[in-house]
Backbone of each chain as ProteinMPNN parsed JSONL, in Angstrom:
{"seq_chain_A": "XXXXXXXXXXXXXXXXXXXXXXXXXXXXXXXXXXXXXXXXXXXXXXXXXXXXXXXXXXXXXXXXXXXXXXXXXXXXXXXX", "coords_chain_A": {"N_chain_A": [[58.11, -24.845, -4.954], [55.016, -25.351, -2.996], [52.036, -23.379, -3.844], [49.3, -22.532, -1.677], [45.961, -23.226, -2.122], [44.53, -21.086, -1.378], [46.001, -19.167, -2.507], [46.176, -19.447, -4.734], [43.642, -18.935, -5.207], [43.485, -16.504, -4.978], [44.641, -15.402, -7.032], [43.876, -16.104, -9.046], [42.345, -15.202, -11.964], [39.287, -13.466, -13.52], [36.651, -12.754, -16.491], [34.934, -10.221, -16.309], [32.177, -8.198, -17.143], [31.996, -4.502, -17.505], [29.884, -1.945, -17.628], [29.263, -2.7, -20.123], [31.337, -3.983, -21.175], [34.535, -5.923, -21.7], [36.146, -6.697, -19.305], [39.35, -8.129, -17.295], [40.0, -9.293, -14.066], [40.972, -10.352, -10.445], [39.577, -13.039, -9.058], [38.521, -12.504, -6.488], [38.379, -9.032, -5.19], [37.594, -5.546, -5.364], [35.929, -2.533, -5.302], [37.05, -0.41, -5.599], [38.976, -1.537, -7.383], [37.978, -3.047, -9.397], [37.091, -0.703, -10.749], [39.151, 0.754, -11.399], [40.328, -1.115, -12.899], [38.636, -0.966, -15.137], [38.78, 1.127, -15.658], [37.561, 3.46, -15.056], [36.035, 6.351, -14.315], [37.353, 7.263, -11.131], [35.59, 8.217, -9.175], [32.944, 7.552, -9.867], [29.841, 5.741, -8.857], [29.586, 2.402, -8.365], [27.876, -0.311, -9.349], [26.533, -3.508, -8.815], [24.688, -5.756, -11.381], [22.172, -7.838, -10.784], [20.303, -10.643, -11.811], [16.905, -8.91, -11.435], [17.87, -6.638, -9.591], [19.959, -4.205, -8.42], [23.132, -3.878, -7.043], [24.651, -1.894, -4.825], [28.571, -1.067, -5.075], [30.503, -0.704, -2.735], [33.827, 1.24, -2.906], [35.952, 0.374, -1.344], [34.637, -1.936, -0.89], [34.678, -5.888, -0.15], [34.558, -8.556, -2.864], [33.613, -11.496, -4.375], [34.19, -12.4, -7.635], [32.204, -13.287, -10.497], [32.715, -14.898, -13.487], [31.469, -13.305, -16.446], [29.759, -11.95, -14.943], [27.803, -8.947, -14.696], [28.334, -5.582, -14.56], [27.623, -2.118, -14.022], [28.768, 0.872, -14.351], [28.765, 4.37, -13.011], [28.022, 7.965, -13.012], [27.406, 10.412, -10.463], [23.92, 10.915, -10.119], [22.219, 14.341, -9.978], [19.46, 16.21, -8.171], [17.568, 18.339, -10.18]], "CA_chain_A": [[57.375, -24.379, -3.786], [53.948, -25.372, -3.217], [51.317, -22.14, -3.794], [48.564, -23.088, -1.322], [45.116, -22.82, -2.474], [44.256, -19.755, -1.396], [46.862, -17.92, -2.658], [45.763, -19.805, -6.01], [42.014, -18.468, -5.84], [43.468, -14.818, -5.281], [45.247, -14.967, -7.972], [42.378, -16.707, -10.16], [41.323, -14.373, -13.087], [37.919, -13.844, -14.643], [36.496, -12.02, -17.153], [33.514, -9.416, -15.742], [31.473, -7.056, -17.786], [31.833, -2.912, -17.179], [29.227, -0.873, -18.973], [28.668, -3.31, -21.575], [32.707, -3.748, -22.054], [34.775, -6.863, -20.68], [37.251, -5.91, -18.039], [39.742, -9.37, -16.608], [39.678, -8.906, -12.664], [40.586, -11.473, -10.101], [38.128, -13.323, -8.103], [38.771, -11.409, -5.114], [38.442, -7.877, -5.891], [37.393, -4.342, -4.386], [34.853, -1.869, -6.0], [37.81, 0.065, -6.526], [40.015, -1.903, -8.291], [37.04, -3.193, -10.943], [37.15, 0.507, -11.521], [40.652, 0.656, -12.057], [40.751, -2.284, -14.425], [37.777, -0.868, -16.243], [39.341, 2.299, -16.714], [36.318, 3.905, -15.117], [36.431, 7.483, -13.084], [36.854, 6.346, -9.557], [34.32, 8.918, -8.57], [31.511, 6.664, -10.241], [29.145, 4.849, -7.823], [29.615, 0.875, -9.019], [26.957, -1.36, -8.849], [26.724, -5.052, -9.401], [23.726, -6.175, -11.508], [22.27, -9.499, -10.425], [18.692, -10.657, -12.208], [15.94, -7.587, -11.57], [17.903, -6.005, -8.921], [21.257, -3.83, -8.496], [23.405, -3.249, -5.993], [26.152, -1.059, -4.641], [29.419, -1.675, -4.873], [31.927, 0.511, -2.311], [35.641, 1.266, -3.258], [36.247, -0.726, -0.156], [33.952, -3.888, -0.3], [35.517, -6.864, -0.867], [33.73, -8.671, -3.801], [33.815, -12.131, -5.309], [33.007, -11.995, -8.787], [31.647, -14.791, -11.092], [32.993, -15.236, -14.544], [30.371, -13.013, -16.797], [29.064, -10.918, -13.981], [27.167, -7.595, -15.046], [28.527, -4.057, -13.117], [27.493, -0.887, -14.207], [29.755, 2.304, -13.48], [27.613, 5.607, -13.577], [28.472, 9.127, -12.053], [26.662, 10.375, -9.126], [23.238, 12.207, -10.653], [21.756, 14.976, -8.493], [17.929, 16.318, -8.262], [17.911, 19.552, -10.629]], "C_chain_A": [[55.872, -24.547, -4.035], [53.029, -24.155, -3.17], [50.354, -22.969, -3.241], [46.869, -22.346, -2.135], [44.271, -21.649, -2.558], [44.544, -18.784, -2.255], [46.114, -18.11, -4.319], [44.189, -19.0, -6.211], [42.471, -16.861, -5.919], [44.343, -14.435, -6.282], [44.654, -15.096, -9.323], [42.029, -15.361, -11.194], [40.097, -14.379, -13.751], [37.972, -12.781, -15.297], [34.803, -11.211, -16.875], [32.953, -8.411, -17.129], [31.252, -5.631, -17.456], [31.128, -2.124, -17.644], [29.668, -1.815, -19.705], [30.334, -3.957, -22.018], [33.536, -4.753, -21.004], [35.954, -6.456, -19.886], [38.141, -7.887, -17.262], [40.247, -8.422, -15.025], [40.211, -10.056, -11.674], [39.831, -11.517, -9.326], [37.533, -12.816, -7.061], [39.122, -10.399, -4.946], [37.452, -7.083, -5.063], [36.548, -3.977, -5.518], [35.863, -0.876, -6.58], [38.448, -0.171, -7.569], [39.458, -2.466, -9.647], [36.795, -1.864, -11.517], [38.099, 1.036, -12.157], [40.967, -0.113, -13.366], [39.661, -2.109, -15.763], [37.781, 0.488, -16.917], [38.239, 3.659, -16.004], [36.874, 5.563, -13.764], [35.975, 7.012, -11.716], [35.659, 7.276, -8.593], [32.739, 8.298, -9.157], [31.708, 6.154, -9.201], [29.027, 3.571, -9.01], [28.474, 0.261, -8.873], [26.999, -3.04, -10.011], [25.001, -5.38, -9.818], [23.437, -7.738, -11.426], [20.479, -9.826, -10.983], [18.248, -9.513, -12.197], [16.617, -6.841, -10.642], [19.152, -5.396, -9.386], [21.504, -3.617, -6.965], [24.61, -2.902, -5.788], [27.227, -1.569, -4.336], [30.716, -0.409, -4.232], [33.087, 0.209, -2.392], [36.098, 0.385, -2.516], [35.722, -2.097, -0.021], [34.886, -4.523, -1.237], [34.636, -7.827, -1.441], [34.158, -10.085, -4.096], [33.18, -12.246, -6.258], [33.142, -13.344, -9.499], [32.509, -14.082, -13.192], [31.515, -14.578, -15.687], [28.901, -12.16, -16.292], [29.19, -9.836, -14.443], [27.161, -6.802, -13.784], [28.082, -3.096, -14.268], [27.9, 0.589, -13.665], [28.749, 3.682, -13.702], [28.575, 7.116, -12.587], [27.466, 9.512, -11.426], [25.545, 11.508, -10.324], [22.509, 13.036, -9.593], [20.449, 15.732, -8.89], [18.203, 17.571, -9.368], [16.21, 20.2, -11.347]], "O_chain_A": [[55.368, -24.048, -5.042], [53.263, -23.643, -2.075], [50.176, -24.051, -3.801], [46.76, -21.201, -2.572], [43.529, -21.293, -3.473], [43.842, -17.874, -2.695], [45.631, -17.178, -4.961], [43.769, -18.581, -7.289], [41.966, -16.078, -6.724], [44.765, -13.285, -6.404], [44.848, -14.453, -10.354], [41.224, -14.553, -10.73], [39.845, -15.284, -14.547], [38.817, -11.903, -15.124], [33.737, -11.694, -17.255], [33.746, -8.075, -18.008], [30.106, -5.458, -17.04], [31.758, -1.29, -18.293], [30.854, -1.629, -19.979], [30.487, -4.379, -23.164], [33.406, -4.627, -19.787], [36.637, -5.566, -20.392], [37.359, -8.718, -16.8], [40.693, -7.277, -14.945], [39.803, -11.107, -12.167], [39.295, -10.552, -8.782], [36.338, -12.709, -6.784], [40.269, -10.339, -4.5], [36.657, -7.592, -4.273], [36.358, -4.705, -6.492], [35.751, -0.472, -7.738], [38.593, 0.584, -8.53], [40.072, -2.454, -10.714], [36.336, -1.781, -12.657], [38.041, 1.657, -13.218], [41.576, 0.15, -14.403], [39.667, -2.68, -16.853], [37.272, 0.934, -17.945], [38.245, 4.76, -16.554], [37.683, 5.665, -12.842], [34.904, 6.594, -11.276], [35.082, 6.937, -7.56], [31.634, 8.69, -8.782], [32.746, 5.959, -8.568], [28.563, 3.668, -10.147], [28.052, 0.523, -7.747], [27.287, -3.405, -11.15], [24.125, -5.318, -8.956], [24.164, -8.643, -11.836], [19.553, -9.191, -10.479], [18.914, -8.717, -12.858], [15.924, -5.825, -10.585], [19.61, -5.749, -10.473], [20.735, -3.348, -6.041], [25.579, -3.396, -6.366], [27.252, -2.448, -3.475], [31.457, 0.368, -4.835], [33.528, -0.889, -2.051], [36.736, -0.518, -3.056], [36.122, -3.052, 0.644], [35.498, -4.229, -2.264], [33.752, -8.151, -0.648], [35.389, -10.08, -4.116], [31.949, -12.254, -6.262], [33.921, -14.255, -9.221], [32.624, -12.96, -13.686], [30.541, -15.327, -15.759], [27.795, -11.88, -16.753], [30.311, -9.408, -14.718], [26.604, -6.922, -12.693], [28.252, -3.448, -15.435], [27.387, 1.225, -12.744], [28.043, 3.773, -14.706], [29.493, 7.066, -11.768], [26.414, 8.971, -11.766], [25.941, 12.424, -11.044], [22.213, 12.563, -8.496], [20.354, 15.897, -10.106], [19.413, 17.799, -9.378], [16.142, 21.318, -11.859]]}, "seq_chain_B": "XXXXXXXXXXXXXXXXXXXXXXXXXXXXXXXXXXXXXXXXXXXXXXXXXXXXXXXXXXXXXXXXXXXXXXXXXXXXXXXXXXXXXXXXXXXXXXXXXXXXXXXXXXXXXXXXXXXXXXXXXXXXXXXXXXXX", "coords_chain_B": {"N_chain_B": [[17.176, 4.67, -36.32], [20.022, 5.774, -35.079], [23.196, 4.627, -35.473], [24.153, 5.149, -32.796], [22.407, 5.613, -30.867], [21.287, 2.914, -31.277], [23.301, 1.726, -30.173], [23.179, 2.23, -27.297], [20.454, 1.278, -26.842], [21.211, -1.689, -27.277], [23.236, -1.381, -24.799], [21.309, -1.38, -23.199], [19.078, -3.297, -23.098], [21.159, -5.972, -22.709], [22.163, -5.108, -20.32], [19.884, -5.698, -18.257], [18.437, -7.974, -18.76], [16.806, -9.356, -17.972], [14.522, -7.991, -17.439], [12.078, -7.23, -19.297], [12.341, -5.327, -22.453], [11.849, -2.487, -23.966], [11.102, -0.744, -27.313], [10.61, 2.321, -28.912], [10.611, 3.481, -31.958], [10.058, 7.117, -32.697], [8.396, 9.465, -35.291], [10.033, 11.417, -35.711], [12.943, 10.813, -34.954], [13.79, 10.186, -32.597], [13.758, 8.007, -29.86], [11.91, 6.288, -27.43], [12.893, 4.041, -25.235], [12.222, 1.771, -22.598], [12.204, 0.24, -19.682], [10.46, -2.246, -18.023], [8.444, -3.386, -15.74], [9.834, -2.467, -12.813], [10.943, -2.957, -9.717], [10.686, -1.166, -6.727], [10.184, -1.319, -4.672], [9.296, -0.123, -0.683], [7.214, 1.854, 0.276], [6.409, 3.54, -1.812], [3.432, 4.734, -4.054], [3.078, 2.419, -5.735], [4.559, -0.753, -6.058], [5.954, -1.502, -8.323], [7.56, -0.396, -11.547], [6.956, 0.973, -14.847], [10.133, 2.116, -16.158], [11.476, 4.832, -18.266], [13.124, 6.214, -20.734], [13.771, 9.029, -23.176], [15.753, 9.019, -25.904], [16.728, 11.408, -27.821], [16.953, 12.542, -31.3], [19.495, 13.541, -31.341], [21.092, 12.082, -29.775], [24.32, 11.289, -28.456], [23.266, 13.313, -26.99], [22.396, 13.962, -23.617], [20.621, 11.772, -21.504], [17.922, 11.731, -20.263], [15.027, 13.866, -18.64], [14.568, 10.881, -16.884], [11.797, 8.725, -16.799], [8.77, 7.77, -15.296], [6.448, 5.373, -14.357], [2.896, 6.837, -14.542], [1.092, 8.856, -11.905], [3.029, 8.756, -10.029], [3.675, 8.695, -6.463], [4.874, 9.382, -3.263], [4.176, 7.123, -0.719], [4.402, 6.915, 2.244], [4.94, 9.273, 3.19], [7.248, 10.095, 3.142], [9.419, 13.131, 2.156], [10.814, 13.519, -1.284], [13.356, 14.517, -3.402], [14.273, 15.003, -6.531], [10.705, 15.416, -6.655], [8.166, 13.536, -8.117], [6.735, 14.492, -11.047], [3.48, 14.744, -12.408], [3.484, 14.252, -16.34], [2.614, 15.154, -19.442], [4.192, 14.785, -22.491], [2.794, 15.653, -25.527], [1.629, 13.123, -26.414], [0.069, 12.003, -25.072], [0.39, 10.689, -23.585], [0.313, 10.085, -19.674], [2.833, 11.041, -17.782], [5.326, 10.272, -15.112], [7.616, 12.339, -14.352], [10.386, 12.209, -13.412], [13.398, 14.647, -12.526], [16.63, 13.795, -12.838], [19.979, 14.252, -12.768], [23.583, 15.102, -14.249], [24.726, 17.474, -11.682], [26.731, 19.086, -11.799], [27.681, 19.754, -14.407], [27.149, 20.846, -17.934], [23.623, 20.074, -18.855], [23.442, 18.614, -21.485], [25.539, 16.944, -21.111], [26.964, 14.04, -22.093], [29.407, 11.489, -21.966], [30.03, 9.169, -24.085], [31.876, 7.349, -23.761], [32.684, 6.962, -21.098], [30.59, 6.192, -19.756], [27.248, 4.878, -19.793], [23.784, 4.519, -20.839], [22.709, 2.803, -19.738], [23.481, 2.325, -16.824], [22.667, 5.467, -16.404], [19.992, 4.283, -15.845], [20.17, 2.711, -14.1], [21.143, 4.394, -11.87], [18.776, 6.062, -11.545], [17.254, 4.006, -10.759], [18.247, 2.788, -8.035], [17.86, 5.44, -6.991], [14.928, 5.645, -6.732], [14.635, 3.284, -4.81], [16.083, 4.045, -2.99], [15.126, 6.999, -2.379], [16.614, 9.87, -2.098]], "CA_chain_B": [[17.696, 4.761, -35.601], [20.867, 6.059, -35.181], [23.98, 4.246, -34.393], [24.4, 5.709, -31.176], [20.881, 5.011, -30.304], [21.724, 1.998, -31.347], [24.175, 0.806, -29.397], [22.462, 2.419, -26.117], [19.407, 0.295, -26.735], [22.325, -2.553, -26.749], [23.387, -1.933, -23.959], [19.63, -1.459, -21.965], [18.926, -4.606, -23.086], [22.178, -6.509, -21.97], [22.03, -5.165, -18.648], [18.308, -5.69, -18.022], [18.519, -8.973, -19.692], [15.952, -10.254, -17.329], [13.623, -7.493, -17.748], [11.322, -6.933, -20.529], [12.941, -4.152, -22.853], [10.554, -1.968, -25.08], [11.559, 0.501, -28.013], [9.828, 2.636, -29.762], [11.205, 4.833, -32.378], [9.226, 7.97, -33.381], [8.983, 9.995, -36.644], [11.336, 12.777, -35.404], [13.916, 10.489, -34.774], [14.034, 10.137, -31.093], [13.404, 6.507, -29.497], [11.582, 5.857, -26.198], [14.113, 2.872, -23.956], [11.089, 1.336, -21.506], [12.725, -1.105, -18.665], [9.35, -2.72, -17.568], [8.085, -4.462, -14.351], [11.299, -2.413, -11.871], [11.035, -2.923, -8.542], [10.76, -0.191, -6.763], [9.871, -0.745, -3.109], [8.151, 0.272, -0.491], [7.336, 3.842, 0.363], [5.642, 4.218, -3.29], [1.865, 4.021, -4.154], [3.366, 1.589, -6.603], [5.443, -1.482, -6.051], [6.582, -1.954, -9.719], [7.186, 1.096, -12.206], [7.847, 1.219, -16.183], [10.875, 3.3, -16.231], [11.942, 5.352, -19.246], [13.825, 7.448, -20.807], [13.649, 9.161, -24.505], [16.914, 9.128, -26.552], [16.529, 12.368, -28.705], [17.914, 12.6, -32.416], [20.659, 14.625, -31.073], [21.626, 11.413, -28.915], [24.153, 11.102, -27.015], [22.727, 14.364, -25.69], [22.596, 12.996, -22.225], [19.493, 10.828, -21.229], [17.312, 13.215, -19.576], [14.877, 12.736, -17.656], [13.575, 9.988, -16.74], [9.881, 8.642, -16.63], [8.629, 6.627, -14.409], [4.337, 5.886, -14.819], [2.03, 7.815, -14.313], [0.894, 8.974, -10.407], [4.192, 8.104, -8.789], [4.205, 9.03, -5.116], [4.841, 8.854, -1.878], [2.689, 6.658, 0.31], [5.052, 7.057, 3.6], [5.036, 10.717, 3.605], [8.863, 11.476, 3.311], [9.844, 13.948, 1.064], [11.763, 13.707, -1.822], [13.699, 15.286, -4.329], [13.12, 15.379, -6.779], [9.023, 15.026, -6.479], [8.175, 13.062, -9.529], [5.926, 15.447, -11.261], [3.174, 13.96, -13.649], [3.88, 15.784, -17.173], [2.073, 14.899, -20.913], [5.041, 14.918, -23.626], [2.19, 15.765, -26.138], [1.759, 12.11, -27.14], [-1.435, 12.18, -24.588], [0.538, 9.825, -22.021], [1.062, 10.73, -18.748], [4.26, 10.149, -17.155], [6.124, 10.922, -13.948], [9.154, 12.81, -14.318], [12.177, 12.014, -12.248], [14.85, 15.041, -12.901], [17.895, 13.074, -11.863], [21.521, 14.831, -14.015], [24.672, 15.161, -13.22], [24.422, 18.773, -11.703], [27.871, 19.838, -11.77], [27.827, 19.826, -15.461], [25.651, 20.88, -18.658], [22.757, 19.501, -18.937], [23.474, 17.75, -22.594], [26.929, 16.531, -20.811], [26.844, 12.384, -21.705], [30.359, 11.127, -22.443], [29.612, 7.4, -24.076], [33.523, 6.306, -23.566], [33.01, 6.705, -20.089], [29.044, 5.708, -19.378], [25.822, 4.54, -21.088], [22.487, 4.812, -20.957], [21.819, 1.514, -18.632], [24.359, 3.34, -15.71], [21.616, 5.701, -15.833], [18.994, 3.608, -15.68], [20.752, 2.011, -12.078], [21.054, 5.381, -10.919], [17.457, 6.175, -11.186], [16.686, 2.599, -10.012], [18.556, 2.945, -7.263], [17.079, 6.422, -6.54], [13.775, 4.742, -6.289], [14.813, 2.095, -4.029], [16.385, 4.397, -1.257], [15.528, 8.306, -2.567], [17.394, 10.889, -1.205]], "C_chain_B": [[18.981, 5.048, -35.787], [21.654, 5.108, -34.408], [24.412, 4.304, -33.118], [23.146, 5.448, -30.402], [20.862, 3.691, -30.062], [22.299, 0.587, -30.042], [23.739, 1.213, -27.987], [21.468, 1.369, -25.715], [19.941, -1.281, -26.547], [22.47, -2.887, -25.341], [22.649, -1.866, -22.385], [19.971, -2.714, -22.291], [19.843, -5.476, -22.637], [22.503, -6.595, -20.614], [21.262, -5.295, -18.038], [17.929, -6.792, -18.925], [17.23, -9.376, -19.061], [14.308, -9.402, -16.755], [13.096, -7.6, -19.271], [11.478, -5.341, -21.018], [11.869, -3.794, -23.925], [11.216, -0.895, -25.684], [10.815, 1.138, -28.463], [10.668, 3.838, -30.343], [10.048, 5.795, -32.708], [9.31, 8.677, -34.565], [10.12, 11.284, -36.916], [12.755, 12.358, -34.911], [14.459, 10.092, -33.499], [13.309, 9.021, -30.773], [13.588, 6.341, -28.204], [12.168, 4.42, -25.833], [12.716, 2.694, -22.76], [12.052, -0.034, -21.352], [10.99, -1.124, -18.114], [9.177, -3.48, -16.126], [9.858, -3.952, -12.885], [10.403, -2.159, -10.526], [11.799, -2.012, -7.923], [10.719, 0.194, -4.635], [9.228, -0.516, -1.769], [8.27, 2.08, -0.167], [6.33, 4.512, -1.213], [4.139, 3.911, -2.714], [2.062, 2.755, -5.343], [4.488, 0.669, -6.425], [6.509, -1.644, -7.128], [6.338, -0.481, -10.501], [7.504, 0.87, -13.613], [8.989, 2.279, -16.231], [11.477, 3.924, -17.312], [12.789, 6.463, -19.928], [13.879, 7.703, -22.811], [15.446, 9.689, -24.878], [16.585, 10.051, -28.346], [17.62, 11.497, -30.296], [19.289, 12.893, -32.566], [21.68, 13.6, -30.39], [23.301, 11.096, -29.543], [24.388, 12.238, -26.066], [22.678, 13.82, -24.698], [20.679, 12.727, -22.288], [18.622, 11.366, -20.158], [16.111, 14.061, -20.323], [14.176, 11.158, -17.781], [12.178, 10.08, -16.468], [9.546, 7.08, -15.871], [6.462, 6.493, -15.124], [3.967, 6.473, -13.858], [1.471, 7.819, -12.388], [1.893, 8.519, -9.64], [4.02, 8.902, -7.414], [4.389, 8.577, -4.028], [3.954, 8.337, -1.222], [3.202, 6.678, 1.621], [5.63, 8.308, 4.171], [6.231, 11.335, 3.344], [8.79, 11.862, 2.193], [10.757, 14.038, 0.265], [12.719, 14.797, -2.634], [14.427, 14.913, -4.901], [11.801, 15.095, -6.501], [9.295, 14.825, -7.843], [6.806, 13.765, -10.046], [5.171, 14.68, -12.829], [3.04, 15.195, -15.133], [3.649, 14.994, -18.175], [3.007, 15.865, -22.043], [3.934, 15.679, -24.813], [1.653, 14.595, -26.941], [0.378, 11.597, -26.205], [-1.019, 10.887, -23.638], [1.125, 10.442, -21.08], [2.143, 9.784, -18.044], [4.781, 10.454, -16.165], [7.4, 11.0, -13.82], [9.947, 12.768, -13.203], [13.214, 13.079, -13.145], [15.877, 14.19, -11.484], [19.106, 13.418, -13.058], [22.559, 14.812, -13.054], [24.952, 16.912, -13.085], [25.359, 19.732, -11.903], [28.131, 20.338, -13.276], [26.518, 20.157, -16.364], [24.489, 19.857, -18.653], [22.718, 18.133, -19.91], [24.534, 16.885, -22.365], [26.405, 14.84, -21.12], [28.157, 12.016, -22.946], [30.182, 9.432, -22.711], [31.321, 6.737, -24.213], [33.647, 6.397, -21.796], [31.894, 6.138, -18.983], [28.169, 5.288, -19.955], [24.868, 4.552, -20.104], [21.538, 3.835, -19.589], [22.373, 2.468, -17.345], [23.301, 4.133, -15.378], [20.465, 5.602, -15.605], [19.236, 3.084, -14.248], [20.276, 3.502, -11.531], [19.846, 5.693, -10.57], [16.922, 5.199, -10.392], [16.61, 2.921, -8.742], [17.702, 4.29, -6.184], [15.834, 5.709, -5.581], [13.58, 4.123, -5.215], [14.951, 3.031, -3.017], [16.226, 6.041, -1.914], [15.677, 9.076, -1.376], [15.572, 12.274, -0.586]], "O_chain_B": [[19.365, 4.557, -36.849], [21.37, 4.699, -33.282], [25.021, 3.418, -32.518], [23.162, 5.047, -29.238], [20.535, 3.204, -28.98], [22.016, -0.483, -29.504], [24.0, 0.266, -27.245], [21.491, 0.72, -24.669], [19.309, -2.063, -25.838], [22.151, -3.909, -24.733], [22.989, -2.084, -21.222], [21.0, -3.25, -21.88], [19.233, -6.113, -21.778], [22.912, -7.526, -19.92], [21.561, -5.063, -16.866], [17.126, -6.564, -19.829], [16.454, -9.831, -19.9], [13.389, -9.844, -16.065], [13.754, -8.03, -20.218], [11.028, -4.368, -20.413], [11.197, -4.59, -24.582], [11.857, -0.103, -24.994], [9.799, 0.452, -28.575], [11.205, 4.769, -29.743], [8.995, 5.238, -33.017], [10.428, 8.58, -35.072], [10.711, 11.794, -37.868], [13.604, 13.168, -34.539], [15.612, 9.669, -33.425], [12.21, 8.903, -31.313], [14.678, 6.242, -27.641], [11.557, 3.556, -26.461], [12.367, 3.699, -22.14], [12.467, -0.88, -22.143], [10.399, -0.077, -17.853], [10.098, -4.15, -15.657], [10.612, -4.746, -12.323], [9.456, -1.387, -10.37], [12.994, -1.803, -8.129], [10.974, 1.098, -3.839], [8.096, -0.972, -1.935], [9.055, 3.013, -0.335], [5.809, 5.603, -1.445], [3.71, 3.325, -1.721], [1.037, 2.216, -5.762], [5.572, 1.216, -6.627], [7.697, -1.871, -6.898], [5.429, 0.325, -10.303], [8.658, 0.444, -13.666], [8.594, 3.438, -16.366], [12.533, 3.298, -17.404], [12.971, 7.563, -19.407], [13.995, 6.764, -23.598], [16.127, 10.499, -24.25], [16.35, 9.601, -29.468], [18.427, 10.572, -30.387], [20.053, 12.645, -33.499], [22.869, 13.907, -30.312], [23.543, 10.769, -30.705], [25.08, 12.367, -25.056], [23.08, 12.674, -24.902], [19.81, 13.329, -22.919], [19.042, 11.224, -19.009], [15.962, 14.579, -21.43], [13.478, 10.606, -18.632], [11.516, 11.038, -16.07], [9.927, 5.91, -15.925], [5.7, 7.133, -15.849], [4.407, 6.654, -12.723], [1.523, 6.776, -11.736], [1.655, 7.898, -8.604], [4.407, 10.062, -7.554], [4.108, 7.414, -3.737], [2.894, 8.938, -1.043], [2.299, 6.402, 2.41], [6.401, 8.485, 5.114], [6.453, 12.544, 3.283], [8.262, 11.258, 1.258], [11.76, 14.598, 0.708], [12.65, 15.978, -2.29], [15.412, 14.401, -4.369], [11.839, 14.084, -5.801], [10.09, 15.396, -8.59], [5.791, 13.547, -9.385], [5.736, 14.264, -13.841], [2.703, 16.379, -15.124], [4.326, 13.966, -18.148], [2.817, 17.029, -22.395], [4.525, 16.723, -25.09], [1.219, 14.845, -28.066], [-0.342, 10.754, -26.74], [-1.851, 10.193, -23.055], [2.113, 11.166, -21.209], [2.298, 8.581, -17.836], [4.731, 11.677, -16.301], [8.192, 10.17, -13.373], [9.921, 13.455, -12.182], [13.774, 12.693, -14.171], [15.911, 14.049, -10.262], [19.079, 12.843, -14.147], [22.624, 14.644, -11.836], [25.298, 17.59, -14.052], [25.116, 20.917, -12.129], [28.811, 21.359, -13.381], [25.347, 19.972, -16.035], [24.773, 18.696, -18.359], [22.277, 17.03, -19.587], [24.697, 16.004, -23.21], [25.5, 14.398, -20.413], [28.105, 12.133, -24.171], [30.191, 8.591, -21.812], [31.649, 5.697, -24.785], [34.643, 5.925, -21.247], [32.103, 5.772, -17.826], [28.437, 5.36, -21.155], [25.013, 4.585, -18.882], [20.508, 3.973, -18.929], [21.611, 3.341, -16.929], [22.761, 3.9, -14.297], [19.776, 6.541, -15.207], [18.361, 3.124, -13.383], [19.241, 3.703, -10.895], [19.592, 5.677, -9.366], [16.199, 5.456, -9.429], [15.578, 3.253, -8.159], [17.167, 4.16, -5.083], [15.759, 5.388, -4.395], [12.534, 4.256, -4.58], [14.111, 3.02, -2.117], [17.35, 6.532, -2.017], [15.2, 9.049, -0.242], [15.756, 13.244, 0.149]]}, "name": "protein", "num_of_chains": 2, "seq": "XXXXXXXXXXXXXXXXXXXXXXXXXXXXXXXXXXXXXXXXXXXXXXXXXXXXXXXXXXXXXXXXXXXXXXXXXXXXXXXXXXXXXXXXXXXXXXXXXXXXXXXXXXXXXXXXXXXXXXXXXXXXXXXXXXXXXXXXXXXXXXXXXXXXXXXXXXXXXXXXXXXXXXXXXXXXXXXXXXXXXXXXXXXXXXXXXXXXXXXXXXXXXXXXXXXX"}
């Protein structure tokens, strides 16, 4: 049976970076489920680091990630 | 430096690869983490901020607070909170404190199997970018 290409990229694996720690993910992936595979409390806010900036990553967005792509999981901090 | 210091300063630098990372240890054992040149915004009197944070002897006491430089404020009037309050460590630099913790918990709370040191370096970032 032929698997059409698609099905082939969502099934594609890479290898991402979690807090410093490598996590395999496939290409087409949620903010939750890189939290899942990184082990991480799903009550952390995700963010995807890209050059000088960051940015948020919700349980819900749908994400393609690059092979060697820097996230950072954190827990929510509050003014005190 | 302590291993645990160590490997924090690791993993600043790794995630801020494309910043300019600065250490400094001191003689009491505790080692200032400076992310340099962060973009920050508008709404500041400052586009760009050094942001820092000192990693006690005790580390991984939690990372707390941050420092941003000196005169941080508002130039668009809204009000934050925290207000970054300028405050001289005794080292005769001034700095502008950001309290930002996780409030539900102690103060010293920083579990390194489940976070590090860069994590709260975003969070502050982030702060910055859109504060509450």
């Amino acid at each position: 049976m032929e698997v059409s290409a698609e099905a082939k990229e969502k099934d594609k694996v890479v290898e991402i970076l979690v807090n410093h720690k490598a996590v395999s993910v496939p290409t087409k992936t949620t903010g939750a489920e890189i939290k899942e595979k990184a082990g991480v409390d799903p009550a952390f806010q995700l963010f995807r680091v890209e050059g000088k900036t960051e940015h948020e990553v919700g349980n819900a967005d749908e994400i393609t990630v690059h092979k060697g792509q820097v996230f950072v999981a954190t827990p929510t901090l509050d003014p005190s | 430096m302590t291993d645990e210091q160590q490997q924090a300063v690791d993993s600043v630098r790794a995630t801020f690869s494309e910043h300019a990372v600065d250490v400094a240890e001191l003689e009491d054992g505790s080692v200032w983490v400076t992310v340099r040149g962060v973009d920050i915004g508008p709404g500041w009197n400052q586009t760009q901020t050094d942001l820092s944070v000192k990693l006690l002897i005790t580390f991984p006491h939690a990372p707390y607070p941050f420092y941003a430089s000196a005169g941080l404020t508002r130039s668009d009037g809204k009000a934050t909170n925290p207000v970054p309050q300028n405050v001289d460590l005794g080292d005769g630099v001034i700095r502008s404190q950001i309290s930002l913790r996780i409030s539900s918990l102690p103060v010293e709370t920083f579990d390194t199997t489940t976070e590090t040191v860069a994590g709260r370096f975003v969070w502050v970032m982030a702060w910055l970018r859109s504060p509450k």
